[in-house]
C-alpha positions as CSV (number, residue, x, y, z in Angstrom):
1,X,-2.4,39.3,15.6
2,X,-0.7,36.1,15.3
3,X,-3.6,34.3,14.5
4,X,-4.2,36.4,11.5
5,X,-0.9,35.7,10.3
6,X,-1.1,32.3,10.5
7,X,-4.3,32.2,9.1
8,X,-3.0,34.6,6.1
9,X,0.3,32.3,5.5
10,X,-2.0,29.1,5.5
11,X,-4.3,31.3,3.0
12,X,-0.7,31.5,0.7
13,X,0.0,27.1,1.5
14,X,-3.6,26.6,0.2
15,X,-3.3,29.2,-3.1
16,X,-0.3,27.0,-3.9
17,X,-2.0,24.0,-4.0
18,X,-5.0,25.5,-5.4
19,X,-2.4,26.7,-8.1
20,X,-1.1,22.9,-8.9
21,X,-4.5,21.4,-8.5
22,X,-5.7,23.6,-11.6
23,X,-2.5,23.4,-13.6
24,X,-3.5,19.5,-13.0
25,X,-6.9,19.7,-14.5
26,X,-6.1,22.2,-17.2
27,X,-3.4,19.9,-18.9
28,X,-5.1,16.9,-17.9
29,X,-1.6,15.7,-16.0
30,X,-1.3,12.3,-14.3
31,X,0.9,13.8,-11.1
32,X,-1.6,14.9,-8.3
33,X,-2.0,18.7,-7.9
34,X,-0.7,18.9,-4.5
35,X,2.3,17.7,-6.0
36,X,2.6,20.0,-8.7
37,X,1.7,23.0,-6.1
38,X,4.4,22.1,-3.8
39,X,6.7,21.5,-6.3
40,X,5.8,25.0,-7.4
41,X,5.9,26.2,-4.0
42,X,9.6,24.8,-3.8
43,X,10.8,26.4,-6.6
44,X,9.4,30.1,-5.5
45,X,11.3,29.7,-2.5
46,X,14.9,28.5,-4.1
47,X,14.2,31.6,-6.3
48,X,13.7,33.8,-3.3
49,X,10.4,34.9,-4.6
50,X,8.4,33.4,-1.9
51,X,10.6,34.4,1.4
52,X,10.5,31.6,3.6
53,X,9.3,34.3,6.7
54,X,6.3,34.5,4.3
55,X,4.8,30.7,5.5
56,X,7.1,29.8,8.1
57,X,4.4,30.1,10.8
58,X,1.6,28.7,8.8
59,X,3.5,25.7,7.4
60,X,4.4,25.3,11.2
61,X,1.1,25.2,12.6
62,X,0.1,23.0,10.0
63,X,3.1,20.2,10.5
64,X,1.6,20.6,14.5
65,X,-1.9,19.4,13.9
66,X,-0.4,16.9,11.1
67,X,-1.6,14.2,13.2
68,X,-5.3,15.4,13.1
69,X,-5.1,14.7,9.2
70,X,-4.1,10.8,9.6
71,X,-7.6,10.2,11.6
72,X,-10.2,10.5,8.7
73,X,-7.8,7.3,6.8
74,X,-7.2,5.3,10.1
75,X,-10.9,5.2,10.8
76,X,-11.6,4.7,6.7
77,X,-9.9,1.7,7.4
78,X,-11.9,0.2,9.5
79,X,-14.9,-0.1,7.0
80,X,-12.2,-2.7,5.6
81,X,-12.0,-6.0,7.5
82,X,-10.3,-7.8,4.6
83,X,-7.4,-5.4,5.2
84,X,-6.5,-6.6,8.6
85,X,-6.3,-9.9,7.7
86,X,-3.6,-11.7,6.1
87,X,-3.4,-9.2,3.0
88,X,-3.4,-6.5,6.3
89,X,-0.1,-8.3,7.6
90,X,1.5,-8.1,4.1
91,X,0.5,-4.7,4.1
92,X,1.9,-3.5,7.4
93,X,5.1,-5.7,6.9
94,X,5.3,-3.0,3.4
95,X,4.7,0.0,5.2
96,X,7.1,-0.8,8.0
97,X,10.3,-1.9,5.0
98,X,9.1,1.3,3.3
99,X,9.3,3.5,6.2
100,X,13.1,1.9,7.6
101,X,13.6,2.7,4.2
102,X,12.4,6.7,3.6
103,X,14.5,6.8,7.3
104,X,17.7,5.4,6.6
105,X,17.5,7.4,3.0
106,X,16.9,10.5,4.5
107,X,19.5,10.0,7.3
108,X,22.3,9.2,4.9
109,X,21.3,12.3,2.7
110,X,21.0,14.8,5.7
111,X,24.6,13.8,6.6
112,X,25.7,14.0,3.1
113,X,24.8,17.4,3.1
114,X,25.7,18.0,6.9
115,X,29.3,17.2,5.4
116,X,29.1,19.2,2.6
117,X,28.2,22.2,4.2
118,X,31.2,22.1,6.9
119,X,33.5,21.0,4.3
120,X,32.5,24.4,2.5
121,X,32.6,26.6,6.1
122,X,35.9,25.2,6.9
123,X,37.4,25.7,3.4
124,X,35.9,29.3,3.8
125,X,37.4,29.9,6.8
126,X,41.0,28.4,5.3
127,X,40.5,30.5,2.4
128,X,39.7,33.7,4.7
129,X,42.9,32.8,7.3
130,X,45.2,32.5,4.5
131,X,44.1,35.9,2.3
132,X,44.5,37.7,5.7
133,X,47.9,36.5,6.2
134,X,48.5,37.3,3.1
């Protein structure tokens, strides 16, 4: 039974892209389809009408295999010698910057928020101490 609701769920992941990938060929639009899907896909669920329970365990079983997706490009490279040469140093040297980068971003943000969030539960709990004194 799980199976098929996984299966169903990564039916819904797929519609979404399928959704974006269309809007990008119909108006001809320069951001990949994916993109536009998932940004649709993000919106849907801020506005509650896709409830997160609805592709929770698909988009989990998906981020499990990610990994499986990576291997058709790692072996793509290798039809490229040229890219594992000097130009391939460069190349790595970018990826590596980039991805220290995305980290330390990400990091700083999800302890921005972190902060917020427990500034706003503890003023919440001031706020429901002093009405109950009060």
């Amino acid at each position: 039974m799980k199976v098929l609701l996984v299966i169903l769920q990564v039916c819904i992941l797929y519609i979404f892209s399928f959704i974006g990938i269309s809007i990008q060929h119909f108006f001809s639009l320069t951001i990949p389809g994916n993109i536009i899907g998932m940004l649709l896909l993000f919106v849907c669920l801020c506005f509650n009408i896709v409830p997160v329970k609805m592709i929770e365990s698909g988009a989990q079983f998906l981020l499990s295999i990610l990994m499986l997706f990576f291997i058709p490009a790692t072996v793509g490279v290798m039809d490229y010698p040229e890219l594992l040469s000097v130009r391939g140093l460069l190349l790595i040297i970018a990826i590596l910057v980039s991805t220290i980068i995305t980290m330390a971003v990400s990091g700083k943000t999800t302890q921005y928020f972190a902060k917020k969030t427990q500034q706003r539960e503890a003023d919440q709990a001031c706020e429901t101490s002093s009405s109950q004194s009060l």
